[in-house]
PyMOL commands that place a pseudoatom at each C-alpha (Angstrom):
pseudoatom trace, name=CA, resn=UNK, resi=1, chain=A, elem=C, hetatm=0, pos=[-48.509, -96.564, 266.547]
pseudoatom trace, name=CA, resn=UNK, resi=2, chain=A, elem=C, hetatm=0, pos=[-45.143, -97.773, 268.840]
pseudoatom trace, name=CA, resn=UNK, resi=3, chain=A, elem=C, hetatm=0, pos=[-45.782, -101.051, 267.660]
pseudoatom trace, name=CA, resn=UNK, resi=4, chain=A, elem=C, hetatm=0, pos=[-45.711, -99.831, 263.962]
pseudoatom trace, name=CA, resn=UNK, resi=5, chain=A, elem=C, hetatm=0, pos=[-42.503, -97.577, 264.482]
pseudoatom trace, name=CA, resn=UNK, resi=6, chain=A, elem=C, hetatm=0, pos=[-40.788, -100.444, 265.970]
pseudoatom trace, name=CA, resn=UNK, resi=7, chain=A, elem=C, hetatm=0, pos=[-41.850, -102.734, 263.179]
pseudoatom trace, name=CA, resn=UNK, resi=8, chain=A, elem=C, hetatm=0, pos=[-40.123, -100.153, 260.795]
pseudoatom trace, name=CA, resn=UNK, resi=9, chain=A, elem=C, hetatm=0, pos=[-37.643, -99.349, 262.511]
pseudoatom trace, name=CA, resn=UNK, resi=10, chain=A, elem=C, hetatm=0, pos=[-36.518, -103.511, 262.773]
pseudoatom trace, name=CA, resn=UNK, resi=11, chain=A, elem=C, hetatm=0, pos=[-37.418, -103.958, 259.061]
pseudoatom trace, name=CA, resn=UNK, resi=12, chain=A, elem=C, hetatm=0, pos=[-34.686, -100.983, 258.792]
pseudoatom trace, name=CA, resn=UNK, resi=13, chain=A, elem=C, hetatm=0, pos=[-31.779, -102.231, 260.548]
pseudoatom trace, name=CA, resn=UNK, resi=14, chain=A, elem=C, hetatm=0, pos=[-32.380, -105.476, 258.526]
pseudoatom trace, name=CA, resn=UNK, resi=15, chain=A, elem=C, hetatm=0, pos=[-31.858, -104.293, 255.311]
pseudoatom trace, name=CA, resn=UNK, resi=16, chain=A, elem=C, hetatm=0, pos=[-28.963, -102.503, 256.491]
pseudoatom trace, name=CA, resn=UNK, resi=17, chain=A, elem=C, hetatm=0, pos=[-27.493, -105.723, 257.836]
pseudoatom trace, name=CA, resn=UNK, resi=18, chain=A, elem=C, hetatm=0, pos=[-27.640, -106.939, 254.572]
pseudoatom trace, name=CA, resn=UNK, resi=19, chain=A, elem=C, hetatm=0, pos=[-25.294, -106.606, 251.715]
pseudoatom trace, name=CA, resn=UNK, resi=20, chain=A, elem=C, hetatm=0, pos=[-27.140, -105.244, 248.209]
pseudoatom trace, name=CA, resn=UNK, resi=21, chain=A, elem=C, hetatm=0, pos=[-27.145, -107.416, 246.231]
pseudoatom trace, name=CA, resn=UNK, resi=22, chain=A, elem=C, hetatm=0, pos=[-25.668, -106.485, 243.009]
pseudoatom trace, name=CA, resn=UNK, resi=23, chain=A, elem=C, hetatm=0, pos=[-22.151, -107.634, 245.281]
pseudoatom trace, name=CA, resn=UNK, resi=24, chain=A, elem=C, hetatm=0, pos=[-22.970, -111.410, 244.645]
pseudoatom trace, name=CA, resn=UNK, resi=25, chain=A, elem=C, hetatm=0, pos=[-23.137, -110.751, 240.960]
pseudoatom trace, name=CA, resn=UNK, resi=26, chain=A, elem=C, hetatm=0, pos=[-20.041, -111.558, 239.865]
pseudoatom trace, name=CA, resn=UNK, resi=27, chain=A, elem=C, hetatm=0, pos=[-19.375, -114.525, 242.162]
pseudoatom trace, name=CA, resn=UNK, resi=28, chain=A, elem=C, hetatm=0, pos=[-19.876, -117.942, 239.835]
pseudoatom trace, name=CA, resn=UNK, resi=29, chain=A, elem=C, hetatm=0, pos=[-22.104, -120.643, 241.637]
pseudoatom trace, name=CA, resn=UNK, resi=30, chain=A, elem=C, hetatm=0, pos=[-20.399, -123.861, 241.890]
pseudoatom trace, name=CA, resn=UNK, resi=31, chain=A, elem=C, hetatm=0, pos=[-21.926, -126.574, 240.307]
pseudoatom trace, name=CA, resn=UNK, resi=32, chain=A, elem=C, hetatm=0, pos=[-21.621, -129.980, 241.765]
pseudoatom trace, name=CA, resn=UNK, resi=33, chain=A, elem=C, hetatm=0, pos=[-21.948, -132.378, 238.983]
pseudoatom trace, name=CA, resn=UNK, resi=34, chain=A, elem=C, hetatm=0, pos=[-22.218, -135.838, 240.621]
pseudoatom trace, name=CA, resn=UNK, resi=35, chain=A, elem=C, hetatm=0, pos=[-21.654, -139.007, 237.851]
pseudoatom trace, name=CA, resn=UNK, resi=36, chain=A, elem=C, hetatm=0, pos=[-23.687, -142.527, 238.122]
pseudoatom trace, name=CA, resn=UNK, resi=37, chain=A, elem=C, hetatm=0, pos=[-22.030, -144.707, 240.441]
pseudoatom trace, name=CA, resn=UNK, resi=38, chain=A, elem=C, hetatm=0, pos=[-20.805, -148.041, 238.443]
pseudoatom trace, name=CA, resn=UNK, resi=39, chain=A, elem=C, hetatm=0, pos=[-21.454, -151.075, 240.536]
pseudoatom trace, name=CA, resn=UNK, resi=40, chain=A, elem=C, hetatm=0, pos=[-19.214, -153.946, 239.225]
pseudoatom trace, name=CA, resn=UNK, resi=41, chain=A, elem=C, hetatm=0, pos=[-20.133, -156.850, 240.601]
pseudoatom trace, name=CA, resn=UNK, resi=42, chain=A, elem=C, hetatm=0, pos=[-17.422, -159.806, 240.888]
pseudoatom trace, name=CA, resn=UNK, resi=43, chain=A, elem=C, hetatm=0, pos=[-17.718, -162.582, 238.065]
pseudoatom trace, name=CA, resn=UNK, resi=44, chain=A, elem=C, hetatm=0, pos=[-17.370, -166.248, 238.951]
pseudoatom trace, name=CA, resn=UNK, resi=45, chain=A, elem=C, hetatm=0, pos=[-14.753, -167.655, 236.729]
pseudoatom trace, name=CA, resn=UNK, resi=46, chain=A, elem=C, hetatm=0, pos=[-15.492, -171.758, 236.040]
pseudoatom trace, name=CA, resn=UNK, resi=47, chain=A, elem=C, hetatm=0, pos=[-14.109, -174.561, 234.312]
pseudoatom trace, name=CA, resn=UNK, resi=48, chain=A, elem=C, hetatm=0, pos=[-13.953, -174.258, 230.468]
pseudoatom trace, name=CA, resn=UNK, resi=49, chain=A, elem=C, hetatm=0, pos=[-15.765, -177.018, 228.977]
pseudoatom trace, name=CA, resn=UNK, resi=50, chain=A, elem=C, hetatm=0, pos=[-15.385, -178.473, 225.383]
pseudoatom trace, name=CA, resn=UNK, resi=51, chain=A, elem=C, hetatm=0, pos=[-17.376, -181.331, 224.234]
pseudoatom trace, name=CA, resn=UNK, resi=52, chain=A, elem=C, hetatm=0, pos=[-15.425, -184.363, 223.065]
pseudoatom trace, name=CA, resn=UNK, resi=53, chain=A, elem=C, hetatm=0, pos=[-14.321, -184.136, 219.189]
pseudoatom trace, name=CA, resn=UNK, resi=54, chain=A, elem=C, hetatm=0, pos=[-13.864, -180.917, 219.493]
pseudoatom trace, name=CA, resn=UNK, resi=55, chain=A, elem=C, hetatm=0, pos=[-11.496, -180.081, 216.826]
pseudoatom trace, name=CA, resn=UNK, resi=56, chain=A, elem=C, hetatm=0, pos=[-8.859, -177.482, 218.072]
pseudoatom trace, name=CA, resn=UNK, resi=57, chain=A, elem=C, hetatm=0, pos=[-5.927, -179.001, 219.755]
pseudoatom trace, name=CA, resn=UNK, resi=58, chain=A, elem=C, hetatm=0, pos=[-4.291, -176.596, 221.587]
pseudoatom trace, name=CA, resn=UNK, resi=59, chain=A, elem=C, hetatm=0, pos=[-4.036, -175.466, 225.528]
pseudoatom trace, name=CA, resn=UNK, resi=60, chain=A, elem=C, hetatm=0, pos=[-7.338, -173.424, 225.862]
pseudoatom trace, name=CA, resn=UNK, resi=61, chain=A, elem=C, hetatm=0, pos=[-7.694, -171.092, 228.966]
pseudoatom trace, name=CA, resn=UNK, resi=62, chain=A, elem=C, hetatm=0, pos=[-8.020, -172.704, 232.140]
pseudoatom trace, name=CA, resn=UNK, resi=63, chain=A, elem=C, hetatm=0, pos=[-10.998, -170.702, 233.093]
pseudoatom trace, name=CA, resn=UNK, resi=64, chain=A, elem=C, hetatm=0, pos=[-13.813, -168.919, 232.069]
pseudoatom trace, name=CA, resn=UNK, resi=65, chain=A, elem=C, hetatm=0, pos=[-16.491, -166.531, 232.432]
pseudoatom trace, name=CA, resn=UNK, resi=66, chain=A, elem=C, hetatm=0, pos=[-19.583, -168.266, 230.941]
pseudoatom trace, name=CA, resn=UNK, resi=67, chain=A, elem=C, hetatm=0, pos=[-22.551, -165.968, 229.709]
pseudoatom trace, name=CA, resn=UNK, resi=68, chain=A, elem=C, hetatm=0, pos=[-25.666, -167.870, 229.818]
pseudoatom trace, name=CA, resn=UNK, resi=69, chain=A, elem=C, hetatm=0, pos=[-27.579, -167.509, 225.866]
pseudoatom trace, name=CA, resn=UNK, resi=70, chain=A, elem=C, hetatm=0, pos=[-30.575, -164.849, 226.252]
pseudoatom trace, name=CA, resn=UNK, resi=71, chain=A, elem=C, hetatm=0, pos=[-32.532, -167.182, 224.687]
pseudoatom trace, name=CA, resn=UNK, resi=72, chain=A, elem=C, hetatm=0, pos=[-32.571, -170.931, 225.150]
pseudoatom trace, name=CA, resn=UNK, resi=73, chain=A, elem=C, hetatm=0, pos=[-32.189, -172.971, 222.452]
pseudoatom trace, name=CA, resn=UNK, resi=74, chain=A, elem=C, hetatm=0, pos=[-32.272, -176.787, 222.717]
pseudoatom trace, name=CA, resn=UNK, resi=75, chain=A, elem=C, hetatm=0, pos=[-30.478, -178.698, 219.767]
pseudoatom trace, name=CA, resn=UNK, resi=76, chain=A, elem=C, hetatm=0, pos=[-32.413, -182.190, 219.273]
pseudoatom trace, name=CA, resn=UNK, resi=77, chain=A, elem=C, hetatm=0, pos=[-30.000, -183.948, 217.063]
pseudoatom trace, name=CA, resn=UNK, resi=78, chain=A, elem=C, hetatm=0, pos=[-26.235, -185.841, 218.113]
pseudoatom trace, name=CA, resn=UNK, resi=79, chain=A, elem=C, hetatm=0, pos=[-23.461, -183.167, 218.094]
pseudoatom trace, name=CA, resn=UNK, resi=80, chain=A, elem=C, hetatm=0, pos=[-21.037, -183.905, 215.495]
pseudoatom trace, name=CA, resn=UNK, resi=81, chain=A, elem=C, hetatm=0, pos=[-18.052, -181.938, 215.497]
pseudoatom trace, name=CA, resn=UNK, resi=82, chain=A, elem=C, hetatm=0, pos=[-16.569, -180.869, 211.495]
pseudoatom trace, name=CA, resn=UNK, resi=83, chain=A, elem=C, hetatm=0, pos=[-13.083, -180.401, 210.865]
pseudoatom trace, name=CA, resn=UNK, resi=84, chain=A, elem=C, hetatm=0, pos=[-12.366, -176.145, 212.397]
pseudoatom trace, name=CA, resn=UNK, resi=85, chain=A, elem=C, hetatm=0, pos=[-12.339, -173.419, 209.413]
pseudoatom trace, name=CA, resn=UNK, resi=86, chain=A, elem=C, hetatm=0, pos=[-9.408, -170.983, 209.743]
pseudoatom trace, name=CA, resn=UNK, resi=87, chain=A, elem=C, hetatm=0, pos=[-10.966, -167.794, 210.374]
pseudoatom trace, name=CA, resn=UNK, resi=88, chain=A, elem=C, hetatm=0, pos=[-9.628, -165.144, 207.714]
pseudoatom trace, name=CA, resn=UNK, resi=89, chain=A, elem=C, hetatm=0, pos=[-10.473, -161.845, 208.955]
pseudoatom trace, name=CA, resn=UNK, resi=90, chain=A, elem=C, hetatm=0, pos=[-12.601, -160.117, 205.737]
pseudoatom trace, name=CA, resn=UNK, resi=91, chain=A, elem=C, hetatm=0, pos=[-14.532, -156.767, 207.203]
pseudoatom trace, name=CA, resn=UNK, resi=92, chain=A, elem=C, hetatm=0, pos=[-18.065, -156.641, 205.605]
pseudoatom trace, name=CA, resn=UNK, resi=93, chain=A, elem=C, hetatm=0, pos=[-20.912, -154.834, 205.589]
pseudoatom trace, name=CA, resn=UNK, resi=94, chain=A, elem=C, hetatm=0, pos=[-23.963, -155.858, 206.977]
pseudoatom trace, name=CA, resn=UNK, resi=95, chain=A, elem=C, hetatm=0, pos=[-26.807, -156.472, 204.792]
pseudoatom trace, name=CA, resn=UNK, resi=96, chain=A, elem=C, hetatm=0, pos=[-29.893, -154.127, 204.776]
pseudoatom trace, name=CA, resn=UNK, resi=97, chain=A, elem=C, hetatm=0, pos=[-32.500, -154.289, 207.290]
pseudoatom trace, name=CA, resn=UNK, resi=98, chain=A, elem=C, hetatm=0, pos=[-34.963, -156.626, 205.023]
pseudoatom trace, name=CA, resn=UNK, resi=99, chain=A, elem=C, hetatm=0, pos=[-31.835, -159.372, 205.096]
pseudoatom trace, name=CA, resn=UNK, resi=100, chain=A, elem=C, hetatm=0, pos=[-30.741, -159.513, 208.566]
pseudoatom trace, name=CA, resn=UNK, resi=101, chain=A, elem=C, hetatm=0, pos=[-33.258, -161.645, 210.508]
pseudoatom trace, name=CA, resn=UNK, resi=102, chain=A, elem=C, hetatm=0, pos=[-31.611, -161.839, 213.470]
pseudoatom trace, name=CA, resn=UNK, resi=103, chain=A, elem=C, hetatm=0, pos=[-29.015, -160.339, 216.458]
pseudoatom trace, name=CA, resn=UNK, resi=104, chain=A, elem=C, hetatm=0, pos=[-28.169, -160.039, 219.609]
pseudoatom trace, name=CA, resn=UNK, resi=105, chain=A, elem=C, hetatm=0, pos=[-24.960, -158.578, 221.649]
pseudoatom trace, name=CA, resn=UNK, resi=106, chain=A, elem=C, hetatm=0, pos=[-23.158, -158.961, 225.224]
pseudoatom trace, name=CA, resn=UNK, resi=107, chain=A, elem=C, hetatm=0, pos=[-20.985, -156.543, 226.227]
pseudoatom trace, name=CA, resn=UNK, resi=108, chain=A, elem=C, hetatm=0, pos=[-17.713, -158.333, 228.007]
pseudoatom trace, name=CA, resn=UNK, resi=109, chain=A, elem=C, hetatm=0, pos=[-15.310, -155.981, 230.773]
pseudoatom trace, name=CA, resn=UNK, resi=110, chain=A, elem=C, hetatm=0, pos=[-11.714, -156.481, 230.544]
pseudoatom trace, name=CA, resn=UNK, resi=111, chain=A, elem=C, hetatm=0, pos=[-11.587, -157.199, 234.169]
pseudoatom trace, name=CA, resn=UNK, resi=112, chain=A, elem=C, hetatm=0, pos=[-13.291, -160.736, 233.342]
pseudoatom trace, name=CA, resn=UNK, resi=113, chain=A, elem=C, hetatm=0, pos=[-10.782, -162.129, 231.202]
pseudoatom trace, name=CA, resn=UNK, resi=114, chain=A, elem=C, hetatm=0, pos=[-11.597, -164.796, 228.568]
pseudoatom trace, name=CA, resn=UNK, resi=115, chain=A, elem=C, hetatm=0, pos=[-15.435, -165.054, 228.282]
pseudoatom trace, name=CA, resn=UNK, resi=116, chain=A, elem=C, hetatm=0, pos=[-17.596, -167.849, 227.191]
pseudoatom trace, name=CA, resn=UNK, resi=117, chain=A, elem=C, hetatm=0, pos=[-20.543, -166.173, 225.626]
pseudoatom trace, name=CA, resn=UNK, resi=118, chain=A, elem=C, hetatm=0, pos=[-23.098, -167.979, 224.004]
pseudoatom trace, name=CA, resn=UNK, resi=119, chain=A, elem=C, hetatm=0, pos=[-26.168, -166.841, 221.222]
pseudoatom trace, name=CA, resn=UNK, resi=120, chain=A, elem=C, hetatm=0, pos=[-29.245, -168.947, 220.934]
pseudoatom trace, name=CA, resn=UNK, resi=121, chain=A, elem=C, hetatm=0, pos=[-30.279, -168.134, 217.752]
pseudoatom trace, name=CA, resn=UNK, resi=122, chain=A, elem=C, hetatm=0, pos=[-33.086, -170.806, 216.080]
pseudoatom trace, name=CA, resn=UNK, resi=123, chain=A, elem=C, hetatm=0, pos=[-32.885, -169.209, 212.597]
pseudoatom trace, name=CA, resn=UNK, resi=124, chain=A, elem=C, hetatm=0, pos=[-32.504, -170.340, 208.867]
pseudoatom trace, name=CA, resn=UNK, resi=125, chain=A, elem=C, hetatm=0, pos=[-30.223, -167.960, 207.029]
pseudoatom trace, name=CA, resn=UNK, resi=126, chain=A, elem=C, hetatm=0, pos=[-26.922, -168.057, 205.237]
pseudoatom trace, name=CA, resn=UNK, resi=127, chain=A, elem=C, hetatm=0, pos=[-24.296, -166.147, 206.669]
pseudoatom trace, name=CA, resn=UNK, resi=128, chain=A, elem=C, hetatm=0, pos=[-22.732, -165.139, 210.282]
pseudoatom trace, name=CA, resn=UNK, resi=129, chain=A, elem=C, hetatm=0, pos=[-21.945, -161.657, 210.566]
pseudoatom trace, name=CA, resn=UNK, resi=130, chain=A, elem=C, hetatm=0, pos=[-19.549, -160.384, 214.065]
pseudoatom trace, name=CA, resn=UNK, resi=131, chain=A, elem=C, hetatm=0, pos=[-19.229, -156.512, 214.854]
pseudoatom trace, name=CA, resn=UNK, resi=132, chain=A, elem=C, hetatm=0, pos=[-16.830, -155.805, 217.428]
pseudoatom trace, name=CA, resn=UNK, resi=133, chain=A, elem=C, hetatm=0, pos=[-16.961, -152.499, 219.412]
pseudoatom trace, name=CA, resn=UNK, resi=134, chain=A, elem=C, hetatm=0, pos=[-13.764, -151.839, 221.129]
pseudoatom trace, name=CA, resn=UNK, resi=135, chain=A, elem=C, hetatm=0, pos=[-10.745, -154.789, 221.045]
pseudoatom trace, name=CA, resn=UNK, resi=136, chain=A, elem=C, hetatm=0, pos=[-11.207, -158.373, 221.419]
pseudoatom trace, name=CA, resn=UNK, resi=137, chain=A, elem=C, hetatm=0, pos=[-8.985, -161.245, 221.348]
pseudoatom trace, name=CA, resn=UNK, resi=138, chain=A, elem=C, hetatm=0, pos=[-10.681, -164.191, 219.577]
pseudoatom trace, name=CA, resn=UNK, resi=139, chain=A, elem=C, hetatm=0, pos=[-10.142, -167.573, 220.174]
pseudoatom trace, name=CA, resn=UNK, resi=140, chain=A, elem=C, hetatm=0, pos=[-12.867, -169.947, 218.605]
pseudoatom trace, name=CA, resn=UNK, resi=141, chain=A, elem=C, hetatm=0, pos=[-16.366, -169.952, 217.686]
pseudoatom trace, name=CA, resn=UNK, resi=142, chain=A, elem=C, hetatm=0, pos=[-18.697, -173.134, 217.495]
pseudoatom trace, name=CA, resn=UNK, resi=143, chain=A, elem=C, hetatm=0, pos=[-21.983, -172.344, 215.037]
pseudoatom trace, name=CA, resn=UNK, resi=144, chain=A, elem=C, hetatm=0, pos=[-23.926, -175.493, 215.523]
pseudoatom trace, name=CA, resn=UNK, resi=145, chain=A, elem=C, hetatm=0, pos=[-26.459, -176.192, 213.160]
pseudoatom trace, name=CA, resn=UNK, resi=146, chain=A, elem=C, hetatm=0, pos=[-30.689, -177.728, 213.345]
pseudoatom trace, name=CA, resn=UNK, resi=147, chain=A, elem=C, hetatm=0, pos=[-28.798, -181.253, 212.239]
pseudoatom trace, name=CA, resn=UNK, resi=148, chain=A, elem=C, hetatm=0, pos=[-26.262, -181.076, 215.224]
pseudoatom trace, name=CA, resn=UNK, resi=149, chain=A, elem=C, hetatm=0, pos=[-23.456, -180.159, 212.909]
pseudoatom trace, name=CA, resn=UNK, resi=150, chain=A, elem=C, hetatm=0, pos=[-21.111, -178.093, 215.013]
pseudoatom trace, name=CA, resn=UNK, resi=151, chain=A, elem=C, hetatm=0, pos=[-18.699, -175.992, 212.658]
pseudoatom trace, name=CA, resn=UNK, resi=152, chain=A, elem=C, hetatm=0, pos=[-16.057, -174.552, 214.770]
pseudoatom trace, name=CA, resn=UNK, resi=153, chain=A, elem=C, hetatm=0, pos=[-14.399, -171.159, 213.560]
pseudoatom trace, name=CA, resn=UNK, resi=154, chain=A, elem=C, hetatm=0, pos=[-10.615, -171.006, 214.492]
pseudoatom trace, name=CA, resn=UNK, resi=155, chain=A, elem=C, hetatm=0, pos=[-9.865, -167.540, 215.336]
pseudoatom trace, name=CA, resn=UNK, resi=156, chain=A, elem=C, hetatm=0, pos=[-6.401, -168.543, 216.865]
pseudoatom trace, name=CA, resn=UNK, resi=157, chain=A, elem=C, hetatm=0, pos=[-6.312, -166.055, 219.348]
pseudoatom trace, name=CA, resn=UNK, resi=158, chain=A, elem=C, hetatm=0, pos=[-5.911, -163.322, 217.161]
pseudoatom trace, name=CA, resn=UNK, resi=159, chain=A, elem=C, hetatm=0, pos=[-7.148, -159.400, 218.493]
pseudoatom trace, name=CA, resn=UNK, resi=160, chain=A, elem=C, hetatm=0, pos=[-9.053, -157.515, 216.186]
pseudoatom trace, name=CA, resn=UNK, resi=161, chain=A, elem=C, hetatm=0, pos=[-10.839, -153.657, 216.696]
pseudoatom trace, name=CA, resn=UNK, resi=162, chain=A, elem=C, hetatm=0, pos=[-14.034, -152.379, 215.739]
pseudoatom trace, name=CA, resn=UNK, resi=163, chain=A, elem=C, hetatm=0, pos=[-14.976, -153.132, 212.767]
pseudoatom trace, name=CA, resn=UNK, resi=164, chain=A, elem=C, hetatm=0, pos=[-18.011, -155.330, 211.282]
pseudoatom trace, name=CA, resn=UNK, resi=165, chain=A, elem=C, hetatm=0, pos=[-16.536, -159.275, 209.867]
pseudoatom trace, name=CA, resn=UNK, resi=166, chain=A, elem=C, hetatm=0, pos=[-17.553, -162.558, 208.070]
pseudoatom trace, name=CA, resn=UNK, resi=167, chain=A, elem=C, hetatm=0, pos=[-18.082, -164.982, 210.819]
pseudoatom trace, name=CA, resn=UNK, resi=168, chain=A, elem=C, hetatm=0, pos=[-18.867, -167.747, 208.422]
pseudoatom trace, name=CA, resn=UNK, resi=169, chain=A, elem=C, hetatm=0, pos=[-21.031, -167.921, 204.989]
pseudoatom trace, name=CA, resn=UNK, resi=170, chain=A, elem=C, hetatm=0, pos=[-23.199, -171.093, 204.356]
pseudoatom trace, name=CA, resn=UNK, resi=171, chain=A, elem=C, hetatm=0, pos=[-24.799, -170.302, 200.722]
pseudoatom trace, name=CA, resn=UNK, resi=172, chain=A, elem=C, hetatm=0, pos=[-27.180, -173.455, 200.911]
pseudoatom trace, name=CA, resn=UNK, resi=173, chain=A, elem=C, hetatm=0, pos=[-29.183, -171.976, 203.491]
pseudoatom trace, name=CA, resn=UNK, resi=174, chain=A, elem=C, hetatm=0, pos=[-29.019, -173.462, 207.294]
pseudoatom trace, name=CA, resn=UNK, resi=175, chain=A, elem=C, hetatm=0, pos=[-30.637, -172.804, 210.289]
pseudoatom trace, name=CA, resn=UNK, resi=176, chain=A, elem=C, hetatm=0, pos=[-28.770, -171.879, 213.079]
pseudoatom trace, name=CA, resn=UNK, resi=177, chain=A, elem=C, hetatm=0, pos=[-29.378, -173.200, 216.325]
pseudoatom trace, name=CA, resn=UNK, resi=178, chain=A, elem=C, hetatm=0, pos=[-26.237, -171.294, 218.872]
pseudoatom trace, name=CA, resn=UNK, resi=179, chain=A, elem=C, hetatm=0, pos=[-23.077, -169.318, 217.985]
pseudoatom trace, name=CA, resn=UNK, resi=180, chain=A, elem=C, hetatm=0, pos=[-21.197, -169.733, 220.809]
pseudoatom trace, name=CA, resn=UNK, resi=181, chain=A, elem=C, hetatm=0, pos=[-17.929, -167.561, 220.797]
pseudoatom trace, name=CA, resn=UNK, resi=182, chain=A, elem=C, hetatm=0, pos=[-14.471, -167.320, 223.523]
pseudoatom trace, name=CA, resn=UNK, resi=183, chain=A, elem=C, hetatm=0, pos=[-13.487, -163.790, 223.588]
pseudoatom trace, name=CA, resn=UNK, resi=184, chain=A, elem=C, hetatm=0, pos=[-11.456, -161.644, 225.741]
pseudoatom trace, name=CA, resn=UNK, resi=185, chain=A, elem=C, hetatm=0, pos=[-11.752, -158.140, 226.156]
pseudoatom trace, name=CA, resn=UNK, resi=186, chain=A, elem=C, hetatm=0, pos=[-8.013, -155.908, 224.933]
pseudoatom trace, name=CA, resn=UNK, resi=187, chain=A, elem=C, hetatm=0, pos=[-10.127, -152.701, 225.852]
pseudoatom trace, name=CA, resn=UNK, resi=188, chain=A, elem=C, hetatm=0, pos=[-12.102, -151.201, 228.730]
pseudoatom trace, name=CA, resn=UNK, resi=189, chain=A, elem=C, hetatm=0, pos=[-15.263, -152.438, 227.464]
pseudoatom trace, name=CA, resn=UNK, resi=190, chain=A, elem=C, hetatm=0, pos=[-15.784, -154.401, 224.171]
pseudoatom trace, name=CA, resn=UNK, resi=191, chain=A, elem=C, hetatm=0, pos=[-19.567, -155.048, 222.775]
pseudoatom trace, name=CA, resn=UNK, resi=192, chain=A, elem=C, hetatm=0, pos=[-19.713, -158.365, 220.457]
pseudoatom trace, name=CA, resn=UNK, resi=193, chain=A, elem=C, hetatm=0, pos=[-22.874, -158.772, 218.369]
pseudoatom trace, name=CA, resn=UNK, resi=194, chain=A, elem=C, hetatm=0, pos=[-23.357, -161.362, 216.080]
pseudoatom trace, name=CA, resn=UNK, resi=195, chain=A, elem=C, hetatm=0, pos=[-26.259, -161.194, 212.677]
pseudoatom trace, name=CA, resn=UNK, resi=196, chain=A, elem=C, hetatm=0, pos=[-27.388, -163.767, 211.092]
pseudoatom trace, name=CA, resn=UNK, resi=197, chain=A, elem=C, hetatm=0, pos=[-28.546, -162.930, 207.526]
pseudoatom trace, name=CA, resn=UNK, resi=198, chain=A, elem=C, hetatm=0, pos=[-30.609, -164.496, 204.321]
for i in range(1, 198): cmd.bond("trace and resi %d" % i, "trace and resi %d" % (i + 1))
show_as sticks, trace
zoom trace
């Protein structure tokens, strides 16, 4: 019977000790909200490289960021460099599902500077379709083609925002073998992707 009373009598004292607890009520809980760390790793800036003929003339950048193609494509024919196409900057639309029958995309960091990225594409189609995300400065884009044709696209530097362009139209029907494309990122982040259509 003592033990019981002082087993009460302990429980008692305890909830005295504490405070009801209708007085926490009103206080808000704090609410750490913790974000994904980022982990930029540095980029290894290299030597542009242009074969010889390449059409454009002027001082390129000195160096480069070069993004490997996600898919390797091996040309088996001579490259032969056409005369460049001034790009004119017409926004588009992109064709419907059934037409498009290929894409891919690279995001590029402002950080990184100009960017070499390149598309191995391996596709028959007749027209090049870029959608930029964000703000990119455009300097040249080489499409080269199953012959070894190499049609470079002069974008002369310009910037451009989002929006959805012609890269180039071929109406015979070609395939593709790479878009390659120098960019540089006027934004944060910019995501390129390039379509080929039929």
């Amino acid at each position: 019977m003592k033990k019981l009373i002082a087993y009460l009598f302990g429980f008692a004292v305890v909830m005295i000790a504490l405070p009801p607890a209708d007085l926490f009520a009103g206080q808000r809980r704090r609410v750490v909200v913790r974000r994904p760390v980022v982990v930029r790793h540095p980029v290894a800036h290299t030597t542009l490289v242009v074969n010889p003929g390449h059409p454009i003339r002027r001082a390129l950048p000195g160096t480069v960021v070069v993004r490997p193609a996600h898919t390797t494509v091996v040309v088996g024919a001579p490259l032969v460099f056409l005369p460049a196409l001034m790009w004119t900057a017409r926004t588009a639309s992109l064709p419907s599902g059934d037409r498009l029958v290929w894409q891919d995309s690279e995001e590029i960091r402002r950080d990184e500077g100009w960017v070499d990225t390149n598309f191995g594409i391996d596709s028959s189609g007749n027209a090049l379709f870029l959608d930029i995300n964000g703000k990119a400065k455009l300097n040249f884009a080489e499409v080269t083609f199953a012959n070894g044709n190499v049609q470079v696209v002069d974008f002369n530097e310009r910037t451009r925002g989002s929006g959805i362009y012609n890269l180039l139209d071929f109406a015979d029907g070609r395939r593709v073998m790479t878009v390659r494309i120098l960019v540089r990122s006027e934004s944060d982040d910019t995501k390129l992707a390039v379509y080929l259509s039929r």
